[in-house]
N, C-alpha and C positions, 0 to 999 in steps of 0.2 A: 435417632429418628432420621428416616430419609426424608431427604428436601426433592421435589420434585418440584419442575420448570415447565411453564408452556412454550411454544418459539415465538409469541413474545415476547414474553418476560428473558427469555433467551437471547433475542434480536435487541432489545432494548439494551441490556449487556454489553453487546460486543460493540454496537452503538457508542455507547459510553467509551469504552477503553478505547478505540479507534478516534475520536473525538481526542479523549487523553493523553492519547501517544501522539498525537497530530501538535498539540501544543507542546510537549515535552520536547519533539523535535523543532520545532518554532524556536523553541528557547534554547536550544542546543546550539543552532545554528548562528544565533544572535549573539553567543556566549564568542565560538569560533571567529565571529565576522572580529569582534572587542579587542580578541587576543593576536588575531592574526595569526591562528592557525587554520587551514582549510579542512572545509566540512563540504561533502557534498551530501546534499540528502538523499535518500536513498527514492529513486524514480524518477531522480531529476533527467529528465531526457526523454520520458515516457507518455507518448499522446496522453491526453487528459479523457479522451475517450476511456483506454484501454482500464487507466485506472479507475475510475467509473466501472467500469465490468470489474474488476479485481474487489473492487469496496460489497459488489452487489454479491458474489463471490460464485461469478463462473471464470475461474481460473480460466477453463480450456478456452473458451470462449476470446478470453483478453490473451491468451500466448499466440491464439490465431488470426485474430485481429491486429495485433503485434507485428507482427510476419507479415501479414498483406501492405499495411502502412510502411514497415521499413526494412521491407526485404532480410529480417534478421533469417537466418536459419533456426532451427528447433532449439539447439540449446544455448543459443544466445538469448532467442524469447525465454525457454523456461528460465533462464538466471534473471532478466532484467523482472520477469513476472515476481519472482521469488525474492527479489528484495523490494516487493513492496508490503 
């Protein structure tokens, strides 16, 4: 039987796991601070702006916003874009 999704029921998903993974790295990073291994999270450095556009998910949008705020070149934005 196929399961079909509205976006939604879609949006509410990814919602969730975004949420999930948001804590799962909270506790990663709390694990590293204990043991004294370093951890940096991934977007640490990145206007809060941009990731805001990356959460809402216009990529292009937050690599070029990226670039205007700190002069990266294109594929410095697409790497720092892509690890978040």
């Amino acid at each position: 039987m196929e399961r079909l999704y509205n976006n939604q029921q879609v949006t509410l998903y990814i919602d969730q796991f975004f949420e999930r993974f948001r804590r799962i790295e909270e506790q990663l990073a709390l694990i590293s601070e204990k043991l004294g291994v370093p951890y940096e999270q991934p977007g640490a450095g990145v206007p809060a702006e941009v990731v805001e556009m990356v959460h809402a998910g216009d990529r292009m949008g937050a690599i070029r916003r990226y670039r205007e705020l700190t002069g990266a070149g294109a594929e410095e934005a697409r790497d720092a874009i892509g690890q978040l």
